[in-house]
N, C-alpha and C positions, 0 to 999 in steps of 0.2 A: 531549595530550588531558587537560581537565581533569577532576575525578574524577567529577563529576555524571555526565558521561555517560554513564561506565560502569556506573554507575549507575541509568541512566535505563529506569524502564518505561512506553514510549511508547503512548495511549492513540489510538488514530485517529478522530477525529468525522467524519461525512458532514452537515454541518449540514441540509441538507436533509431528512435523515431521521431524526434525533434526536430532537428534542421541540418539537412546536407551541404557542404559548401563544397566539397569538391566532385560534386558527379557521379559517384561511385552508388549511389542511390543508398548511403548509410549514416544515418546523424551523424556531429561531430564538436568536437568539444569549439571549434571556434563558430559552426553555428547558433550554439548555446551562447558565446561571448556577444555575437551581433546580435541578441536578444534579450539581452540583459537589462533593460532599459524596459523593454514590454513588461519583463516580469514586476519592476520597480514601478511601474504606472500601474501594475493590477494592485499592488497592494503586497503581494507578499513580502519576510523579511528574513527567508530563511528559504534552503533549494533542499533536498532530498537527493542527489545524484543515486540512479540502479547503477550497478557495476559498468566499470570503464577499464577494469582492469585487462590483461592478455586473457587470453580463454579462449577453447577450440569453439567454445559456443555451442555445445548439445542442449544446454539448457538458459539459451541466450545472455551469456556472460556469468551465471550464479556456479559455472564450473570453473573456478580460479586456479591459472597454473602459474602467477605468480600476482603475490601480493602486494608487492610494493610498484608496478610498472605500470604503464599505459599501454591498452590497446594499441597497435598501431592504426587501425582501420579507422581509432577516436580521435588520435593525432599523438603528440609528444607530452612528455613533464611540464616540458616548459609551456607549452600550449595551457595545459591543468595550470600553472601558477600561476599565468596570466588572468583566465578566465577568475579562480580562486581572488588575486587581485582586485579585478574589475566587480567581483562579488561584494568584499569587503568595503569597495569605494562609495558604493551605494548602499549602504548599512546592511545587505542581504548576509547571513552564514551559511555556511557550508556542511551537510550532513552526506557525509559516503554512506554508502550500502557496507555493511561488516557480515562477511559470509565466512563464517569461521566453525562451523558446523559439518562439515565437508570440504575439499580442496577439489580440481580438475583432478582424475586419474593423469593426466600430462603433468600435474606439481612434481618440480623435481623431489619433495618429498615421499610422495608415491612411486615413483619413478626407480626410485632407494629401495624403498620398503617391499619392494614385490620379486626385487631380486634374489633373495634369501631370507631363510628363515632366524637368521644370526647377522640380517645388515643389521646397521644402528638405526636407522631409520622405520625397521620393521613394527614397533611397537609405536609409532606416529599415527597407525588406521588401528582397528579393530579386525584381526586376523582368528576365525575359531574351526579347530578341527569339522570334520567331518562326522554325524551323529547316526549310527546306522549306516552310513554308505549318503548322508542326505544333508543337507542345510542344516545348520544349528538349531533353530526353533522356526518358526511358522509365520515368521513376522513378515507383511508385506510391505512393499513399497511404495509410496505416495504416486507415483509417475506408474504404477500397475507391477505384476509378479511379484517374483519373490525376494526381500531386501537382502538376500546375499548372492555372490557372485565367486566360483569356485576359478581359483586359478592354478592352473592345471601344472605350470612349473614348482611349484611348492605346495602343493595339495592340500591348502585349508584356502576357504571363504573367508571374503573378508565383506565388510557391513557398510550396505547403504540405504540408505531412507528415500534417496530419490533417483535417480540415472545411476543405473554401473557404472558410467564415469562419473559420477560424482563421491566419490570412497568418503567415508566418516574420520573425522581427526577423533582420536582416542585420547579424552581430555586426563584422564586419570594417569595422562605421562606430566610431567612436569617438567620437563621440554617442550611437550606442546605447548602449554601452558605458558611460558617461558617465553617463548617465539612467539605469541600471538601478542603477548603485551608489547612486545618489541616492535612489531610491524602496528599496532595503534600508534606507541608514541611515536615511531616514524610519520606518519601520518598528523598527527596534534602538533607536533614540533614544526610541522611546515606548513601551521595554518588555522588547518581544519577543524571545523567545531563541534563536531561530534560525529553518529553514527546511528545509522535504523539497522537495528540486529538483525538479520534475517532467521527463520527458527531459532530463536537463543534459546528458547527453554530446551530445547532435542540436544544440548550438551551432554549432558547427566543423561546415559540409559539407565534402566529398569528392565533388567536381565530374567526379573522374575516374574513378569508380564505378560499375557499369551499376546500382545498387542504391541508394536513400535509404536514409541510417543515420547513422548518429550516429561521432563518433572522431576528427574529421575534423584535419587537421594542424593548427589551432592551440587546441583544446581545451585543453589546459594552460595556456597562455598567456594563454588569457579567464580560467579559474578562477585562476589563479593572484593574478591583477589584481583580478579581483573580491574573493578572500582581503586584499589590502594595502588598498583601498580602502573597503573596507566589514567584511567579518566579520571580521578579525581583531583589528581595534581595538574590537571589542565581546564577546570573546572568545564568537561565537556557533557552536552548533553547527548543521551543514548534513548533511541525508544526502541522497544522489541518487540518482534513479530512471536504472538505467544498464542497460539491457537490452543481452543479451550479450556482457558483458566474462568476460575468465578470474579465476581469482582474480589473477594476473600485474598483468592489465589494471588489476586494481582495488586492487590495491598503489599500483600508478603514480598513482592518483588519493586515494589515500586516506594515504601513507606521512607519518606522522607529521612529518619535515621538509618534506615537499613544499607545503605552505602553500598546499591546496588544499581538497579536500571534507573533512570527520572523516571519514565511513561512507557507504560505499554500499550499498545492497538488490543481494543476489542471487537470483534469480527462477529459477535453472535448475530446481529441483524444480518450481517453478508449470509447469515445459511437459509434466512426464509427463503420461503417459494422457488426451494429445493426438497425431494422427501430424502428426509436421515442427513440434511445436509450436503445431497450427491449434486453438484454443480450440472451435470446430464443429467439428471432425471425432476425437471419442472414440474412444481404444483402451484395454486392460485395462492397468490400474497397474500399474507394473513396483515392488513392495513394495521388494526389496531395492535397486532405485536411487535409489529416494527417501533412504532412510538414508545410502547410498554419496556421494550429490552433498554431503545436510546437511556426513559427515567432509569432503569433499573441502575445503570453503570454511574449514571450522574450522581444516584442517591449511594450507592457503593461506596463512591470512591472519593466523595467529599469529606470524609475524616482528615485524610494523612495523605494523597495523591492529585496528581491532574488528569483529568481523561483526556483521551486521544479522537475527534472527529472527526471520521475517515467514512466514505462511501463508495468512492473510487481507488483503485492501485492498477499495475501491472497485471497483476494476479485475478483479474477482475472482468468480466463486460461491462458494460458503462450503466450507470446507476438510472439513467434514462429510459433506458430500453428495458432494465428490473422492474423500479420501484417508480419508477414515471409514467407518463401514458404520453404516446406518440401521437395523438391527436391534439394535446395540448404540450408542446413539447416546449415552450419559455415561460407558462404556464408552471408546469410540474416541475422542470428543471429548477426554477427561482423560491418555488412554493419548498420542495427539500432540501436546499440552500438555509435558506429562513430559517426551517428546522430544526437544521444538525447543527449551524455555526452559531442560534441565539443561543446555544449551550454554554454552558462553563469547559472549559476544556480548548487543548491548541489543535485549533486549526488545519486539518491537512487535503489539500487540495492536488488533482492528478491532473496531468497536461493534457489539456482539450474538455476537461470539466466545466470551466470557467467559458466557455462558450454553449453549452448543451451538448455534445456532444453522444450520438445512440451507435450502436451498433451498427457497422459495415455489413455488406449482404455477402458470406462465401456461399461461392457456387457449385463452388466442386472441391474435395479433399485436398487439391494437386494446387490450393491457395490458400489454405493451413501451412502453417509453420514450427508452432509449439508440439514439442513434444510429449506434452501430458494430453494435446488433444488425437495425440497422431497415435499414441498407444491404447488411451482410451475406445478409439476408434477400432481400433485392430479386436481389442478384447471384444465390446461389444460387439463385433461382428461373426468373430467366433462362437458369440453364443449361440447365433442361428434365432434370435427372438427377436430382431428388428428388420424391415425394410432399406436399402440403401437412401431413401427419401427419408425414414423415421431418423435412422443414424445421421444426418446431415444436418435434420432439425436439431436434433440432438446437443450436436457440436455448434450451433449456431448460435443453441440458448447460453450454454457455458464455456465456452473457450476463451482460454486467456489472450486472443490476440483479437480477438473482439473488442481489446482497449489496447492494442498494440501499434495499429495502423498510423502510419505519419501524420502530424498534425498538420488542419490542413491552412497555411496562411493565407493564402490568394486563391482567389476562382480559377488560377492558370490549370493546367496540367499537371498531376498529381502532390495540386493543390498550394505550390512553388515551393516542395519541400526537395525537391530533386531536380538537377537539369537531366537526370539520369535514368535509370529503369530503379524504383523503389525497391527495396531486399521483401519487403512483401506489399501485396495491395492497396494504393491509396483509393481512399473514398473519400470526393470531395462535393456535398451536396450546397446547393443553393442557400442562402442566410444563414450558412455556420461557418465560415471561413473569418479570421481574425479579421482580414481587410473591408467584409461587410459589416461584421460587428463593430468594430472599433467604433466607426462615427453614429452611429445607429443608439439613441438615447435609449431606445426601448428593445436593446439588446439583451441576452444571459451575457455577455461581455460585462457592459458598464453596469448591469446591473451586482455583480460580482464587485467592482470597483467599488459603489459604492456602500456599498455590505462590510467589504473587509476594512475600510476605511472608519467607518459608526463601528464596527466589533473592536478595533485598536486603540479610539480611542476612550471607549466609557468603560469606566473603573467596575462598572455595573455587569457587564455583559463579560467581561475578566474574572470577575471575583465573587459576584453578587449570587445569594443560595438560589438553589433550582428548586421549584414544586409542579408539581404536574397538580393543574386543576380541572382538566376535563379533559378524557380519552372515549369517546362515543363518537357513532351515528357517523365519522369520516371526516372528524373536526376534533381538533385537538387545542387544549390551552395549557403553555405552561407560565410561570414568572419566574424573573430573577429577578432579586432583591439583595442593593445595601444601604443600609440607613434607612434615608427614607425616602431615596430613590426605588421606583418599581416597575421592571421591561415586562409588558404581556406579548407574549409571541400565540399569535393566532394560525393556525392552517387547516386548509380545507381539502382533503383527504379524496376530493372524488369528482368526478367530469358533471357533478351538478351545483344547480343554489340549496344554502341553507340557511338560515335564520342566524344573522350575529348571536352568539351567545350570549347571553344576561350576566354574567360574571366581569365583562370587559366595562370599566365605570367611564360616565358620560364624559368627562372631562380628561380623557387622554389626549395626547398625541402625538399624532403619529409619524413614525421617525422611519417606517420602510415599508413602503407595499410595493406588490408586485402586478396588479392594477393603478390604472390613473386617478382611482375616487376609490372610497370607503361609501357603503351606504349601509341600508339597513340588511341589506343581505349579504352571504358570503358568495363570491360569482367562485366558477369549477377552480380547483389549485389556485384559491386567493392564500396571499400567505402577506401576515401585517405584523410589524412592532409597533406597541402604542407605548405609549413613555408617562409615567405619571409620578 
């Protein structure tokens, strides 16, 4: 792994809700350019871009109907290389969103493939007769029903893991294969630094399965190809979106010789205080798991990999309104900041994190926009076991656009991200807007600043081993150590005081808190590095 990575504090754009500049109440790649500068004073050194490609948009841009092009709604190419430009001029790189796991049913490859059962393009999806009179196997779909979809000019089902429009590319062609390294190096060639995989492991099915998932026997074998073919002759970095692996699992894909992904995202803390990990269906945080799972991945994966620090994405409500407490909301926010980023592991930060950001209030279904919440909704309503108030809650605790809503910069009118009517509802509350934070010392803003700044530059907090020395009672201790350099990261887990722990030796100091004094006690969500 080269050094940048480790390096890298990775910054996540949702273009769609970043910054409007023409009215049309829809992000756009040159509001991202007139903000390039913000990003550069936070501290990050690297962007994440979600999809900006053309897409009918059913599953907000991750249904790609072509690969190599720009939205128009996002702007032009040339817009993209500018902004890409203005990226590299300030040492920031550039990571696309790679959704190669499914295309748009509008991909003119789809488009081919659905014509006949003898186009060339037919064997690009996964097309399977008809079993009984019924779907092939019993496999459901991420976004609800059944993950195949019959189409009735050619009378077999073809496979998808998530939106009917979203059809599965059929990696076991080798033309897909083929085509997908060609639209990377397109991509690498004209810049870009890599890519966050979306589902990469759901490449490779497992046909023998009563379950769709991702794993499937020749995963390695694709990545591995795709590494010689494309990203390793451009020495780009890749991390994937890999739901349910062990850290074992994610060695196997991530092990420095294996000439596969760099890093994968571990998501296991994203499933607390859900039961079975169901995003609708909330149960009380279990505090000390949350800590326990972060060790577990730390201690996993410091053989042969880098870990991945993620608590917000798209795909997410805001880790505020989870794993924070809204009565101390710069408090909590800063105190699990502390946390996850005194870790070993790169950095990944989602837009609007960096200020606290909680949950927007919907009030009615008819101001949802995602599709996994809009069918979710539809199902559980069918089942006749909820109230229209339960279902509301429901959707309120886990919908992905609960971290979707436009970032808010100014106290203006929806938040001065629009002069326009927003594509969904801005929420723009008092001391979270950039232009309050910004000058505000004792903001989740500058306090982010000066975090990511002490993480970038000690060799210690980069490289130094993790131990977890105490996880009890709502106060957690861990250290990183190299040489004979030693960071104790301290945090206080709950809306009370507790006694400094006795393990913290007298002669620290201290390099970040999130109170203005250290005493003898720990006040509610104190979160401290002492340096020794």
């Amino acid at each position: 792994m080269e050094r940048w990575h480790k390096e890298a504090i990775v910054y996540q754009i949702y273009p769609k809700s970043f910054m409007d500049t023409n009215g049309d109440g829809i992000g756009d790649i040159r509001g991202i350019i007139g903000k390039l500068d913000y990003l550069k004073e936070l501290g990050v050194n690297a962007v994440w871009l979600s999809p900006c490609y053309p897409s009918p948009g059913d599953d907000n841009g991750y249904d790609i109907s072509d690969y190599r092009g720009i939205a128009p709604e996002y702007g032009t190419l040339e817009d993209f290389k500018e902004m890409l430009d203005g990226m590299h001029a300030r040492e920031i790189r550039l990571l696309m969103d790679l959704v190669v796991n499914h295309t748009s049913d509008e991909h003119e490859w789809f488009v081919e493939s659905r014509k006949s059962r003898d186009n060339p393009y037919r064997d690009y999806y996964i097309w399977r007769d008809p079993v009984d009179g019924h779907a092939p196997n019993e496999w459901v779909a991420a976004f609800g029903g059944s993950a195949w979809e019959f189409d009735e000019a050619t009378g077999q089902y073809y496979l998808h893991l998530f939106s009917k429009k979203q059809p599965d590319l059929n990696w076991e062609n080798e033309r897909v294969r083929q085509e997908i390294a060609d639209m990377i190096n397109y991509w690498l060639d004209m810049g870009v630094d890599g890519f966050r995989c979306d589902v990469i492991n759901n490449i490779s099915k497992d046909f023998t399965r009563p379950y769709a998932g991702g794993n499937g026997p020749r995963l390695h074998e694709f990545l591995h190809e795709l590494h010689v073919r494309a990203l390793e002759p451009h020495k780009a970095l890749t991390v994937g979106e890999t739901w349910g692996l062990t850290p074992a699992q994610a060695l196997e894909l991530t092990g420095e010789k294996r000439g596969e992904l760099t890093m994968t995202f571990q998501f296991e803390h994203l499933l607390l205080g859900r039961v079975n990990g169901d995003k609708f269906d909330p149960e009380p945080l279990d505090k000390k798991a949350f800590v326990d799972i972060l060790a577990k991945w730390e201690i996993g994966l410091k053989a042969d990999s880098y870990p991945v620090l993620v608590m917000e994405n798209h795909d997410q409500p805001r880790a505020l309104s989870r794993f924070g407490d809204l009565d101390f909301p710069y408090e909590s926010a800063t105190m699990l900041a502390s946390m996850l980023y005194g870790m070993r592991g790169v950095g990944f930060i989602y837009q609007g994190q960096e200020l606290g950001l909680h949950d927007p209030t919907f009030n009615s279904l008819d101001e949802y926009r995602d599709i996994e919440t809009l069918n979710a909704y539809k199902e559980l309503k069918e089942s006749g076991k909820f109230t229209d108030e339960e279902l509301l809650a429901k959707m309120q605790y886990g919908s992905r656009d609960c971290g979707r809503t436009p970032i808010p910069w100014t106290r203006e009118e929806n938040g001065g991200f629009t002069s326009g009517t927003p594509w969904i509802k801005a929420q723009v509350d008092k001391g979270f807007t950039v232009e309050e934070q910004d000058g505000d010392e004792g903001s989740v803003l500058n306090f982010y600043r000066k975090m990511l700044k002490l993480k970038k530059s000690s060799e210690c907090l980069m490289d130094g081993e993790f131990e977890l020395l105490l996880n009890e009672s709502d106060t957690s201790v861990y250290t990183r150590t190299l040489g004979d350099e030693k960071i104790f990261v301290v945090c206080r887990y709950a809306d009370t005081e507790s006694e400094m722990p006795d393990c913290i030796p007298a002669d620290c100091e201290v390099i970040l808190n999130n109170y203005k004094e250290v005493g003898k006690t720990l006040k509610p969500y104190q979160a401290i590095w002492f340096k020794k």
